[in-house]
mmCIF file of the C-alpha atoms, coordinates in Angstrom:
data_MODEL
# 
_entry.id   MODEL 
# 
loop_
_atom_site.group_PDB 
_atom_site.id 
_atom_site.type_symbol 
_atom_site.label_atom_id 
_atom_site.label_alt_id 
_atom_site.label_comp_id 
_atom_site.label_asym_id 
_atom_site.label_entity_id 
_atom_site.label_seq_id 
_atom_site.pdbx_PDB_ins_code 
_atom_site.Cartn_x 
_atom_site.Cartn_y 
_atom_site.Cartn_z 
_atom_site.occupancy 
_atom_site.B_iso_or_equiv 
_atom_site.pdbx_formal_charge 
_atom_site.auth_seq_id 
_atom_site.auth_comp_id 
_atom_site.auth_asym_id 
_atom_site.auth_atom_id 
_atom_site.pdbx_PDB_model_num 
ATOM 1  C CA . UNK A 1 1  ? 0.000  0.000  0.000   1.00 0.00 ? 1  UNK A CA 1 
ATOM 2  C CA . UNK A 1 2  ? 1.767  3.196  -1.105  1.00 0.00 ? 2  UNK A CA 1 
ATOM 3  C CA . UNK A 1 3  ? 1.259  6.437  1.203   1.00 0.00 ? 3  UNK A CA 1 
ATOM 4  C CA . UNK A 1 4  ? -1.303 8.825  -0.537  1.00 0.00 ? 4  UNK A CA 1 
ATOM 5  C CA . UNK A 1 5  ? 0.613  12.296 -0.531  1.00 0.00 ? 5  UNK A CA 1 
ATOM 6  C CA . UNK A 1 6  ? -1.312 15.235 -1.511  1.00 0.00 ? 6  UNK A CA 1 
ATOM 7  C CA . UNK A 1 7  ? -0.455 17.669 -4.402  1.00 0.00 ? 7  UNK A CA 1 
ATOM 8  C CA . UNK A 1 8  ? 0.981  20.642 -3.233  1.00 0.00 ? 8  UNK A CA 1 
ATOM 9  C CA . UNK A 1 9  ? 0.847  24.054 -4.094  1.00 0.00 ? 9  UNK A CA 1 
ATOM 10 C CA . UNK A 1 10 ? 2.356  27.151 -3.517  1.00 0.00 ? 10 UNK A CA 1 
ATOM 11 C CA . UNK A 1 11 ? 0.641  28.376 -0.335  1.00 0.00 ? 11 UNK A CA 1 
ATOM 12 C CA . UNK A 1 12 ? 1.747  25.124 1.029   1.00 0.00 ? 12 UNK A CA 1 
ATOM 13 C CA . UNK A 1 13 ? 5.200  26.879 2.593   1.00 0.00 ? 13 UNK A CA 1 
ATOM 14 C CA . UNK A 1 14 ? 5.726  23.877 5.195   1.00 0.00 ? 14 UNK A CA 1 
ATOM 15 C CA . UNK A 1 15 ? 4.970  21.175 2.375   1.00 0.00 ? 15 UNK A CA 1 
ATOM 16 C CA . UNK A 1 16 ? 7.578  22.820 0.014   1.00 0.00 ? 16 UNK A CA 1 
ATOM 17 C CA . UNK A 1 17 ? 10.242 23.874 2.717   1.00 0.00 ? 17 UNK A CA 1 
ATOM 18 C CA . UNK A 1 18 ? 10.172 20.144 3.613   1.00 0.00 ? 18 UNK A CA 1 
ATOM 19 C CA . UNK A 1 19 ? 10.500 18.469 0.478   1.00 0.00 ? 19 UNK A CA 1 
ATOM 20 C CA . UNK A 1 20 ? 13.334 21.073 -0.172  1.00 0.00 ? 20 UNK A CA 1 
ATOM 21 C CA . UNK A 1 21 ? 15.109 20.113 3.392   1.00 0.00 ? 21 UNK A CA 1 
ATOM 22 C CA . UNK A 1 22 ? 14.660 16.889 1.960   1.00 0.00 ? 22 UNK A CA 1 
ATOM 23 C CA . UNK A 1 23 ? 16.752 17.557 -1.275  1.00 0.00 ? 23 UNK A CA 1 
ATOM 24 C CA . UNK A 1 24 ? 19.507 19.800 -0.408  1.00 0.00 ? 24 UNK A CA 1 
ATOM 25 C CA . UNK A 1 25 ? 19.935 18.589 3.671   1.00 0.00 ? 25 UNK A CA 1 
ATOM 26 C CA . UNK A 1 26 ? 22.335 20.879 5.471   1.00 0.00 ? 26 UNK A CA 1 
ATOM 27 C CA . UNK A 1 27 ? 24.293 21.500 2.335   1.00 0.00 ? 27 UNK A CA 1 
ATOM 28 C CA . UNK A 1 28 ? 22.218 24.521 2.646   1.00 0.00 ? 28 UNK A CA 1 
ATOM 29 C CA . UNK A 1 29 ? 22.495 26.421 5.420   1.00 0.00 ? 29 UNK A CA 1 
ATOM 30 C CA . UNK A 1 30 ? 20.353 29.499 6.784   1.00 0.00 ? 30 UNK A CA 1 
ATOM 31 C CA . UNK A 1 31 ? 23.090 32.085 5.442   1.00 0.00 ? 31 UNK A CA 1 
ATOM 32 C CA . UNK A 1 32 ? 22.785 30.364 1.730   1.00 0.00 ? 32 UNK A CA 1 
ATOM 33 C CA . UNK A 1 33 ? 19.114 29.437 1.471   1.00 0.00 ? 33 UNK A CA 1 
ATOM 34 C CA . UNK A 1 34 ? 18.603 32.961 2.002   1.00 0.00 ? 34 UNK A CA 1 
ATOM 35 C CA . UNK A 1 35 ? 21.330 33.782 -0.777  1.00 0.00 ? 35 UNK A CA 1 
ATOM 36 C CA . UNK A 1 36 ? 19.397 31.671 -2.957  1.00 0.00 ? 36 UNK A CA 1 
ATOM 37 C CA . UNK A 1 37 ? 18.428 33.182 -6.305  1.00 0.00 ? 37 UNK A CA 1 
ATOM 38 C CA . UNK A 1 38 ? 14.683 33.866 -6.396  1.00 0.00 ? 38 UNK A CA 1 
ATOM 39 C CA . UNK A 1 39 ? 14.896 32.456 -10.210 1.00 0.00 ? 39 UNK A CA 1 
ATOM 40 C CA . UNK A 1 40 ? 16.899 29.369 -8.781  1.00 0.00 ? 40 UNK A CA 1 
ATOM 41 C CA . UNK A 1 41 ? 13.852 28.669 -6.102  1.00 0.00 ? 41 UNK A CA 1 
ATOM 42 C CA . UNK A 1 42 ? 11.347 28.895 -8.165  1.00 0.00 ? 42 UNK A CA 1 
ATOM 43 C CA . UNK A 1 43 ? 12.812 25.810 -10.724 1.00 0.00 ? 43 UNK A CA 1 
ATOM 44 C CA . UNK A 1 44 ? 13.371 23.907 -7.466  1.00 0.00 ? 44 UNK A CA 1 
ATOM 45 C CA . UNK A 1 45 ? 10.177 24.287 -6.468  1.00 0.00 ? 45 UNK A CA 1 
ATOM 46 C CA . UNK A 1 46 ? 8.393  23.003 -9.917  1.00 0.00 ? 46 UNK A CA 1 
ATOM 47 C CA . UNK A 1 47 ? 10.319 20.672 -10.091 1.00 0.00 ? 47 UNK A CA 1 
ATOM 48 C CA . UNK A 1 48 ? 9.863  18.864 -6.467  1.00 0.00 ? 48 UNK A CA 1 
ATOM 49 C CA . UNK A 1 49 ? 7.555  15.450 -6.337  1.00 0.00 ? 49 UNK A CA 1 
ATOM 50 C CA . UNK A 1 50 ? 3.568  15.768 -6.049  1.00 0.00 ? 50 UNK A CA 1 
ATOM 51 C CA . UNK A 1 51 ? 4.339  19.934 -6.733  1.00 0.00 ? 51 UNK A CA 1 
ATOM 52 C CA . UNK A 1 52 ? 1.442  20.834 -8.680  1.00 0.00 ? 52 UNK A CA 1 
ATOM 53 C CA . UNK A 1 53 ? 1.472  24.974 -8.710  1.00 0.00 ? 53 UNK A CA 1 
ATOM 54 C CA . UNK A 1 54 ? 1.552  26.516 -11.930 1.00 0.00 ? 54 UNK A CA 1 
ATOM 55 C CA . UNK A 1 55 ? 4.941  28.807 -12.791 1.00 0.00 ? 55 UNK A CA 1 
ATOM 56 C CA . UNK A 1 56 ? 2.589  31.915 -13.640 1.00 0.00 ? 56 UNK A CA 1 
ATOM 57 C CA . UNK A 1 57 ? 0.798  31.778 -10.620 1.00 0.00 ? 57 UNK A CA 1 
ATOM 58 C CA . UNK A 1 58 ? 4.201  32.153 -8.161  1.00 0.00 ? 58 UNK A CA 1 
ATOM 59 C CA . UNK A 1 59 ? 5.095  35.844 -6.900  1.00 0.00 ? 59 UNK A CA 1 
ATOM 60 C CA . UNK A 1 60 ? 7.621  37.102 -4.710  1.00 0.00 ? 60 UNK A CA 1 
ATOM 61 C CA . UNK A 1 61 ? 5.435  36.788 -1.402  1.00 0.00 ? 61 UNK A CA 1 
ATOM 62 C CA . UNK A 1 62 ? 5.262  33.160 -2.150  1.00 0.00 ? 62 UNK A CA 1 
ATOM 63 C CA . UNK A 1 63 ? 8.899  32.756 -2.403  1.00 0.00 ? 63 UNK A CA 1 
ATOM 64 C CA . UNK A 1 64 ? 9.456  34.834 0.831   1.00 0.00 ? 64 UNK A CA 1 
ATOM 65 C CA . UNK A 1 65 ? 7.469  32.543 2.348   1.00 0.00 ? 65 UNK A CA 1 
ATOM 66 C CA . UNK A 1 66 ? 9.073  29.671 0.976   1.00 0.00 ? 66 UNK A CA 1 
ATOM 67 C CA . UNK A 1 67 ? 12.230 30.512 1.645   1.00 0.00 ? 67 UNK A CA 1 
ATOM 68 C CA . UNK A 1 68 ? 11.990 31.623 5.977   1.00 0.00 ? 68 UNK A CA 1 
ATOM 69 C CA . UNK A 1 69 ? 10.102 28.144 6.088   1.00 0.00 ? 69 UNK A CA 1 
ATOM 70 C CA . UNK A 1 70 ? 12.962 26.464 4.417   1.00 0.00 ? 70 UNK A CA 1 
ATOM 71 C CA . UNK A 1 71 ? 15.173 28.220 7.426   1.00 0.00 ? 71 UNK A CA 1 
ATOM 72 C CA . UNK A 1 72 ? 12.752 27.232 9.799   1.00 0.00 ? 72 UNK A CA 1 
ATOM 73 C CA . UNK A 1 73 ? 13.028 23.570 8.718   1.00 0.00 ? 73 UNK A CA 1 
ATOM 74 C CA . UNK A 1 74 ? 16.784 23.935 8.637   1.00 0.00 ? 74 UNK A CA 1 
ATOM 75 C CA . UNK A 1 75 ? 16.775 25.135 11.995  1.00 0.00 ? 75 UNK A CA 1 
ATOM 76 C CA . UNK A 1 76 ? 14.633 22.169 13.355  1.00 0.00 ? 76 UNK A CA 1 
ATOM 77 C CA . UNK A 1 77 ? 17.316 19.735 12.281  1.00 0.00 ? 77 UNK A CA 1 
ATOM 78 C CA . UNK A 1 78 ? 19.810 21.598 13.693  1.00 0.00 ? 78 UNK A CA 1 
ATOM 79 C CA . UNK A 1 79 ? 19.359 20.142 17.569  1.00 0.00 ? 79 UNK A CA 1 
# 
């Protein structure tokens, strides 16, 4: 029986900043995930697992968002 994950989409910060903890692990630090390249975060994101957001519908806010919840999630993992 597989676990059902559901689709995510941008206003799902936690979902994303997960799934991106997941992929990069402490290679990326709080200093360089907020160095990250807005441009950069955005592929990323499309191009995470069950990610079903549209390109067109991203803005900035969303990849504020995205990015302090990545931190956050770093942070967690840190103790």
């Amino acid at each position: 029986m597989s676990h059902y994950e559901p689709p995510i989409h941008w206003s799902d910060y936690e979902d994303i900043a997960l799934k991106l903890y997941e992929k990069f692990g402490d290679d990326f630090g709080e200093g360089k995930i907020y160095r990250v390249r807005f441009t950069d975060l955005l592929d990323w994101v499309l191009q995470l697992p069950g990610f079903e957001g549209k390109r067109e519908d991203c803005n900035e806010g969303h990849l504020e968002m995205i990015q302090s919840s990545w931190v956050y999630e770093w942070r967690d993992n840190q103790k």
